[in-house]
N, CA, C and O atoms as a DFTB+ gen file, in Angstrom:
260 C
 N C O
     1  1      19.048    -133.710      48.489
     2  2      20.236    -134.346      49.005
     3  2      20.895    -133.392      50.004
     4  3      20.868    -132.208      49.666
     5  1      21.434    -133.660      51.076
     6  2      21.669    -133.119      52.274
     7  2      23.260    -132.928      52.234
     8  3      23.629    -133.781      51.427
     9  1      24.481    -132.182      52.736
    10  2      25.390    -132.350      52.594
    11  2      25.799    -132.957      53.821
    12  3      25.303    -132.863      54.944
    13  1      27.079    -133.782      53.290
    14  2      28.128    -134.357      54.686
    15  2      28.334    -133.333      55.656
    16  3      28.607    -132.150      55.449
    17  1      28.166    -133.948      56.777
    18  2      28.576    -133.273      58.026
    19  2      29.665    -134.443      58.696
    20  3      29.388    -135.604      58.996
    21  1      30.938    -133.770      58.819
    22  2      32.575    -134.568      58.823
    23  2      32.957    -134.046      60.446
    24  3      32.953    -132.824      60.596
    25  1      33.304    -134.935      61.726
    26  2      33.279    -134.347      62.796
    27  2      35.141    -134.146      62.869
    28  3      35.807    -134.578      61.928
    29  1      35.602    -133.686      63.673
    30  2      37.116    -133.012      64.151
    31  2      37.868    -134.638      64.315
    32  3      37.696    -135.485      65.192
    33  1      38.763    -134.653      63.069
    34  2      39.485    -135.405      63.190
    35  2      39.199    -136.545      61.980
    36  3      39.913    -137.545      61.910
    37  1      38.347    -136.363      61.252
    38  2      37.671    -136.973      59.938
    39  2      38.632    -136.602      58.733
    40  3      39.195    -135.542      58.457
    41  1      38.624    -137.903      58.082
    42  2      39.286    -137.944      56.942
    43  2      39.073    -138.255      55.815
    44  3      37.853    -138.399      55.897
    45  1      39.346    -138.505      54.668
    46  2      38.431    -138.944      53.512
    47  2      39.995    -139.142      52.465
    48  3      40.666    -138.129      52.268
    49  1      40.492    -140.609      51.809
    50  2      40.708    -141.016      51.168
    51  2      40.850    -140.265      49.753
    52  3      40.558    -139.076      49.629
    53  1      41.293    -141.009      48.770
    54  2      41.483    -139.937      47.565
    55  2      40.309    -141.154      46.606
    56  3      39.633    -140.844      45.625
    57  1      40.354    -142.137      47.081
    58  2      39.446    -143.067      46.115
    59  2      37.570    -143.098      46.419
    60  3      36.744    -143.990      46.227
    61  1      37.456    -141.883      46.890
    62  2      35.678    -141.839      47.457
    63  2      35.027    -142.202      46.154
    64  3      33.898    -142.568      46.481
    65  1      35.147    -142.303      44.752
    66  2      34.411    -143.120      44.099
    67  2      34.557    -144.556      44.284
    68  3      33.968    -145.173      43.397
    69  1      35.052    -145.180      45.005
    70  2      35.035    -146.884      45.246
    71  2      33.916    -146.938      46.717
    72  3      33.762    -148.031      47.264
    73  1      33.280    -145.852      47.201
    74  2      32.515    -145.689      48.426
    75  2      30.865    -145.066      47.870
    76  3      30.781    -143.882      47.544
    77  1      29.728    -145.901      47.814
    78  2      28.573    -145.211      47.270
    79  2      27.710    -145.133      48.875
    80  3      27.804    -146.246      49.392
    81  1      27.275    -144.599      49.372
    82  2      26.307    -144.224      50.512
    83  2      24.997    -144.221      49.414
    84  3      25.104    -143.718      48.295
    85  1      23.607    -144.934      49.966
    86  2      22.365    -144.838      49.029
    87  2      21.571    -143.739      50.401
    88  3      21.950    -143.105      51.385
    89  1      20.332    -144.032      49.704
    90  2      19.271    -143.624      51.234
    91  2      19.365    -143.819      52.219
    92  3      19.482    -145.023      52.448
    93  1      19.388    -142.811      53.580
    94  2      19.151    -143.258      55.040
    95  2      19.759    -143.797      55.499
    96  3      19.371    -144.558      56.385
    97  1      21.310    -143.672      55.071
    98  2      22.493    -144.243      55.781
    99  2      22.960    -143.902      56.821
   100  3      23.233    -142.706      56.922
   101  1      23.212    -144.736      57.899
   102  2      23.766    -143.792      58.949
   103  2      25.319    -144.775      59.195
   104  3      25.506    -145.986      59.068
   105  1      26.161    -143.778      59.549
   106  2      27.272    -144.516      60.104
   107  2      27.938    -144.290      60.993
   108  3      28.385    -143.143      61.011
   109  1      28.390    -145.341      62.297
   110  2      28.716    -145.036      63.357
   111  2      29.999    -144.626      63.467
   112  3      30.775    -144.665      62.512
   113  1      30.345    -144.172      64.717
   114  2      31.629    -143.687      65.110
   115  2      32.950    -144.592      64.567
   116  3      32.678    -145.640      63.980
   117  1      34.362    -144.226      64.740
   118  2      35.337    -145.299      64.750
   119  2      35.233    -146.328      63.333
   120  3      35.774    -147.431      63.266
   121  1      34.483    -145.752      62.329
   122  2      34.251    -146.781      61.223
   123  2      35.043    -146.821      59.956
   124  3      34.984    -145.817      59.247
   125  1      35.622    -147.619      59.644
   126  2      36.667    -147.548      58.516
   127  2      35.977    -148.257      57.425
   128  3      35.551    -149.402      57.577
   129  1      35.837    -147.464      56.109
   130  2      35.493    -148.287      55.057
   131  2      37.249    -148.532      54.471
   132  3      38.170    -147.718      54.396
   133  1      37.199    -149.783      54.178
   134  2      38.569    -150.375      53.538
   135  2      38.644    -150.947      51.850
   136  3      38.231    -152.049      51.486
   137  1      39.323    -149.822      50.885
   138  2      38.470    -149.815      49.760
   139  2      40.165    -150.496      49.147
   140  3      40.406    -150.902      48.010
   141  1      40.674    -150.460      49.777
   142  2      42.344    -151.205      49.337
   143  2      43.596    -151.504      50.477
   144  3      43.776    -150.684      51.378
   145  1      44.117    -152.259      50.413
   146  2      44.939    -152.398      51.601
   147  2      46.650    -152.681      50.781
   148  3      46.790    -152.366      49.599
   149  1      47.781    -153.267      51.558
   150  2      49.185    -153.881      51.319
   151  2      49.289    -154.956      51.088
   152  3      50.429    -155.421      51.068
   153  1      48.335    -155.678      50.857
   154  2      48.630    -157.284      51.239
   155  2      49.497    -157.677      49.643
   156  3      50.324    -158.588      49.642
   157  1      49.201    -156.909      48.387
   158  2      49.619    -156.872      47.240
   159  2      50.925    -157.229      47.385
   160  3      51.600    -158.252      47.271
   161  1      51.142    -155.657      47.776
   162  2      52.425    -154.961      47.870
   163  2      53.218    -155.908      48.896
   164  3      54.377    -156.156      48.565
   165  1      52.897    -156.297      49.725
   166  2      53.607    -157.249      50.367
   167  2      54.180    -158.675      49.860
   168  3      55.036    -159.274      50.512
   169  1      53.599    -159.217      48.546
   170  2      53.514    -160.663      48.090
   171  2      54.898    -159.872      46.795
   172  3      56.082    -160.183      46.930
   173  1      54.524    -159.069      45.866
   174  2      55.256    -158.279      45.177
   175  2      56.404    -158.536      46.052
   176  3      56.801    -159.701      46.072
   177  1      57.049    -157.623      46.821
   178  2      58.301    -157.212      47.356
   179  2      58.934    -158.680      47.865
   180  3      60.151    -158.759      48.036
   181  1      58.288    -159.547      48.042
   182  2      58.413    -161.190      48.296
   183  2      59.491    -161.445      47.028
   184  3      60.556    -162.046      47.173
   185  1      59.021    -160.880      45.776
   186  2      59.680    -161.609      44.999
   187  2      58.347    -162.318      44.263
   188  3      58.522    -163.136      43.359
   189  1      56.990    -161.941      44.721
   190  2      56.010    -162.827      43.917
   191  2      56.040    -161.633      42.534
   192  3      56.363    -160.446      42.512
   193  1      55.498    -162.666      41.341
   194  2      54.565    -161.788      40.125
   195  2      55.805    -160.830      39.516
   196  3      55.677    -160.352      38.389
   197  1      56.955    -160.584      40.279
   198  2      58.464    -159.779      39.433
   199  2      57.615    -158.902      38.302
   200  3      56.741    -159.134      37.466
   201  1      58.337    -157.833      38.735
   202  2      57.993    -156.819      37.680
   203  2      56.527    -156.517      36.691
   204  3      56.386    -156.009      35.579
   205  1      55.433    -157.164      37.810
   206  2      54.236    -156.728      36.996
   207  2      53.562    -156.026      38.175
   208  3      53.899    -156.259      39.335
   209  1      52.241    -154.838      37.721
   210  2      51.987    -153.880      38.442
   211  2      50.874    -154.807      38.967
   212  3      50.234    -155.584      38.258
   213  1      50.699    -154.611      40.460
   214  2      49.430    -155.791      40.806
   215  2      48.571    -154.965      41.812
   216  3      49.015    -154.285      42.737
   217  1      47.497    -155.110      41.533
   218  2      46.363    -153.939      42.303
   219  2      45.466    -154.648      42.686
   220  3      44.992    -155.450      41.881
   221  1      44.956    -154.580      44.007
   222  2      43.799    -155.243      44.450
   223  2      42.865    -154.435      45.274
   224  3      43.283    -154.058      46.369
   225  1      41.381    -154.038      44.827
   226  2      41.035    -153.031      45.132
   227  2      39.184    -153.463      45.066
   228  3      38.796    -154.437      44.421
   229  1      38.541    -152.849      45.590
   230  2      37.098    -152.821      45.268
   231  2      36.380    -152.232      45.902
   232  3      36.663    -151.819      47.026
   233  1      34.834    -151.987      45.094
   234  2      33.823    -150.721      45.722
   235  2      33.328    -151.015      46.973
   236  3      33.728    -152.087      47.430
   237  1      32.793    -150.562      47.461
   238  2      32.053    -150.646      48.246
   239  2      30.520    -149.567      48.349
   240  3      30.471    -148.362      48.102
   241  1      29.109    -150.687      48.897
   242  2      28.459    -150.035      48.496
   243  2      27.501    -149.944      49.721
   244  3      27.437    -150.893      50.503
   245  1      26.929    -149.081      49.859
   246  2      25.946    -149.208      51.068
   247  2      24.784    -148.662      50.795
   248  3      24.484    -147.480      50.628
   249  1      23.642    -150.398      50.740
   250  2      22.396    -149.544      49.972
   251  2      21.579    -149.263      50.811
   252  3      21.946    -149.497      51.963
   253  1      20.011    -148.599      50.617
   254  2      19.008    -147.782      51.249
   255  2      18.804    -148.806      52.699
   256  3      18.937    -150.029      52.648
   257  1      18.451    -148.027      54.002
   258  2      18.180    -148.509      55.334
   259  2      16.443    -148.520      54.977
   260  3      15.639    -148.881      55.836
């Protein structure tokens, strides 16, 4: 297994277990994996669901090329 090579200006999330890379992955420039977003948090603050914790979230997986 080879290690990441991260170019100037690369970032990495706190949830990299919701992100699996398999074999021979390659990934291009400008690429956002999106492993959770606001749209929750936005319906919540509406006044939707009152006072319950609401999470919407999932893996993502990218298998062998």
């Amino acid at each position: 297994m080879e290690a990441i090579q991260a170019g100037v200006g690369t970032t990495f999330g706190a949830e990299l277990f919701l992100v699996t890379l398999h074999d021979n992955v390659l990934i291009s420039s400008n690429v956002c994996f999106l492993t959770h977003d606001r749209s929750v948090h936005t319906l919540k603050c509406g006044g939707y669901d009152e006072g319950k914790v609401i999470q919407k979230y999932g893996k993502i997986e990218i298998d062998d090329n």
